[in-house]
C-alpha positions as CSV (number, residue, x, y, z in Angstrom):
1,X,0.0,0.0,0.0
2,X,0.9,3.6,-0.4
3,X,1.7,6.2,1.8
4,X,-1.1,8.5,2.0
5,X,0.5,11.9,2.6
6,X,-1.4,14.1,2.5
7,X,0.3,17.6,0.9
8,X,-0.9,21.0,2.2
9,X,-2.5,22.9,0.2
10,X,-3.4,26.8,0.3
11,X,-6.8,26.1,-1.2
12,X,-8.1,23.7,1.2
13,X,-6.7,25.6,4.3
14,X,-8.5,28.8,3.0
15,X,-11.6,26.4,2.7
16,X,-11.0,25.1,6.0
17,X,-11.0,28.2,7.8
18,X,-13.5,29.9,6.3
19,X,-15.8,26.5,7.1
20,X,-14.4,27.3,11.2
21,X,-15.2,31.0,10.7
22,X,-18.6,30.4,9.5
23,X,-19.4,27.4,12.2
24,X,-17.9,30.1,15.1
25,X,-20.2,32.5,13.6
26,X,-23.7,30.4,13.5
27,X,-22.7,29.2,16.9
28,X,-22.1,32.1,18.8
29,X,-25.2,34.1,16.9
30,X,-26.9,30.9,18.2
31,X,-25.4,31.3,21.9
32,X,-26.8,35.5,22.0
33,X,-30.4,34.3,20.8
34,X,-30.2,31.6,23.9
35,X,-29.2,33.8,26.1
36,X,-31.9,36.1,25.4
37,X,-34.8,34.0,25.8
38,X,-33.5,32.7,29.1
39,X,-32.7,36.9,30.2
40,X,-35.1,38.2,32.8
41,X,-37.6,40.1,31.6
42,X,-36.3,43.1,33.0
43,X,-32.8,42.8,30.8
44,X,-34.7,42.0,27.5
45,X,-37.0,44.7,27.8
46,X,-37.1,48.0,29.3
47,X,-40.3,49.4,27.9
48,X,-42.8,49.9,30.7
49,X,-45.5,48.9,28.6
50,X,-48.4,46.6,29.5
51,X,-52.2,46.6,29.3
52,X,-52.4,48.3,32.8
53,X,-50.1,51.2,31.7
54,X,-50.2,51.0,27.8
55,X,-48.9,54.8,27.8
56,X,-45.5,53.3,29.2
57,X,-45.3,55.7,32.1
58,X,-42.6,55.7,35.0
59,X,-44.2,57.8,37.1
60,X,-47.9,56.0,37.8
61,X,-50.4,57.1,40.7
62,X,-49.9,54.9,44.1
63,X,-52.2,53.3,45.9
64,X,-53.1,55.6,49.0
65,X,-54.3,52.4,51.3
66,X,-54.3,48.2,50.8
67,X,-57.3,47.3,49.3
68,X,-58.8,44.2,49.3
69,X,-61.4,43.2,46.5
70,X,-63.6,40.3,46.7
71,X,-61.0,38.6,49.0
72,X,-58.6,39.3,47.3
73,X,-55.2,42.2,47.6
74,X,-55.0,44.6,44.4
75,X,-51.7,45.3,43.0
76,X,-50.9,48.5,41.9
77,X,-49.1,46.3,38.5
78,X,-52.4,45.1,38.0
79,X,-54.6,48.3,38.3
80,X,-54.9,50.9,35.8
81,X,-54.0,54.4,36.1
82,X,-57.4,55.1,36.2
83,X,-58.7,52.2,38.4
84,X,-55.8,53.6,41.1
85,X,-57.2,57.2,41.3
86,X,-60.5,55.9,41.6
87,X,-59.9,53.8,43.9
88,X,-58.4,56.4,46.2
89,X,-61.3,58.4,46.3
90,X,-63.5,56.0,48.5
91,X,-63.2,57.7,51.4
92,X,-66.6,55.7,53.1
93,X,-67.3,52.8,54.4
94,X,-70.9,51.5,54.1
95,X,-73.1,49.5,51.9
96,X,-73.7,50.1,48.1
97,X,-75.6,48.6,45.3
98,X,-78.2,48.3,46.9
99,X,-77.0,47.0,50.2
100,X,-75.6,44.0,48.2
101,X,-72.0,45.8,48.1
102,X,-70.0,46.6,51.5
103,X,-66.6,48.7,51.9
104,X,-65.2,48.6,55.1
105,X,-62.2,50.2,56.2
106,X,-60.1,48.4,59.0
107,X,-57.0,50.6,60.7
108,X,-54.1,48.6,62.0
109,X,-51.8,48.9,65.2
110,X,-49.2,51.0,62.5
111,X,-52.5,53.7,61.9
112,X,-52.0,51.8,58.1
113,X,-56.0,51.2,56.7
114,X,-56.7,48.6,54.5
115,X,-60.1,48.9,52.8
116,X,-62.1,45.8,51.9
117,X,-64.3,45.9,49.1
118,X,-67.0,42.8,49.8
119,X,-69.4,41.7,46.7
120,X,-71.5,38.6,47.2
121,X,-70.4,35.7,44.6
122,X,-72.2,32.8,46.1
123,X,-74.7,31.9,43.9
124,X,-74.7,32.3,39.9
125,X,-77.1,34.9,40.2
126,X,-74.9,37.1,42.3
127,X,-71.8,36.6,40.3
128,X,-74.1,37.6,36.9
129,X,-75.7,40.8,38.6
130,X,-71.7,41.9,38.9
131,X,-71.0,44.9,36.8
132,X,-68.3,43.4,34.1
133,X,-65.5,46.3,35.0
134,X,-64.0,47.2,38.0
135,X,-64.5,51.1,37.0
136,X,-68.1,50.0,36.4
137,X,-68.3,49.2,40.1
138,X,-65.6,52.0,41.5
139,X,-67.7,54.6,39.9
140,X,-71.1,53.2,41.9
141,X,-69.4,53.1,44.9
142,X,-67.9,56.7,44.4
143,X,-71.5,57.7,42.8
144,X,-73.4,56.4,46.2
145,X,-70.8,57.8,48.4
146,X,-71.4,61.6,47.2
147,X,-74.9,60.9,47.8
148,X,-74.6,60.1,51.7
């Protein structure tokens, strides 16, 4: 059998490393799309936008108390600017809708009031005789209130 020698030649090592150059580029443009799904949200995006503050603001109203809806706490995130402002002006406690709707306001040992926001959801019928927006209800309750 012969040797096989192999001579080298400047054709196949220009081949060769343009081959490696193209293989380190698909894999490192491969590694950067990777790393970006896997990123926090916070690093891939920094625009403030969401349904709940589609204008992108930084600056957004605060909460003035805790508020509990329906059992459950409401997060500034969640709320719109609007819902926010609106929900700051209930300013009494009592019963709304009708009697069906009660807003109590509870101070703590740190003179911090949370304000609880009760709506019957039993039965079927209750949960259907629910307004279908939580402005739809804030402006009730703020509606009622001016009339006590």
């Amino acid at each position: 059998m012969a040797d096989d020698k192999r001579v080298p030649s400047p054709v196949n090592d220009d081949l060769t490393a343009k081959i490696a150059a193209s293989v380190a580029q698909a894999v490192a443009e491969a590694t950067v799309k990777v790393q970006e799904r896997i990123a926090p949200v916070e690093a891939r995006s920094a625009s403030r936008k969401s349904p709940f503050n589609p204008e992108g603001l930084e600056v957004r109203p605060k909460l003035g108390r805790k508020y509990i809806f329906a059992g459950g706490e409401m997060e500034p995130k969640f709320l719109t600017n609007k819902e926010i402002e609106t929900l700051n002006k209930i300013t009494k406690p009592g019963t709304y809708h009708n009697g069906r709707w009660h807003v109590r306001v509870r101070k703590d040992d740190g003179g911090s009031e949370t304000v609880f926001i009760d709506l019957p959801v039993k039965s079927l019928d209750d949960r259907m005789a629910i307004p279908h927006s939580l402005m739809s209800i804030l402006d009730e309750i703020i509606a009622e209130q001016a009339q006590q």
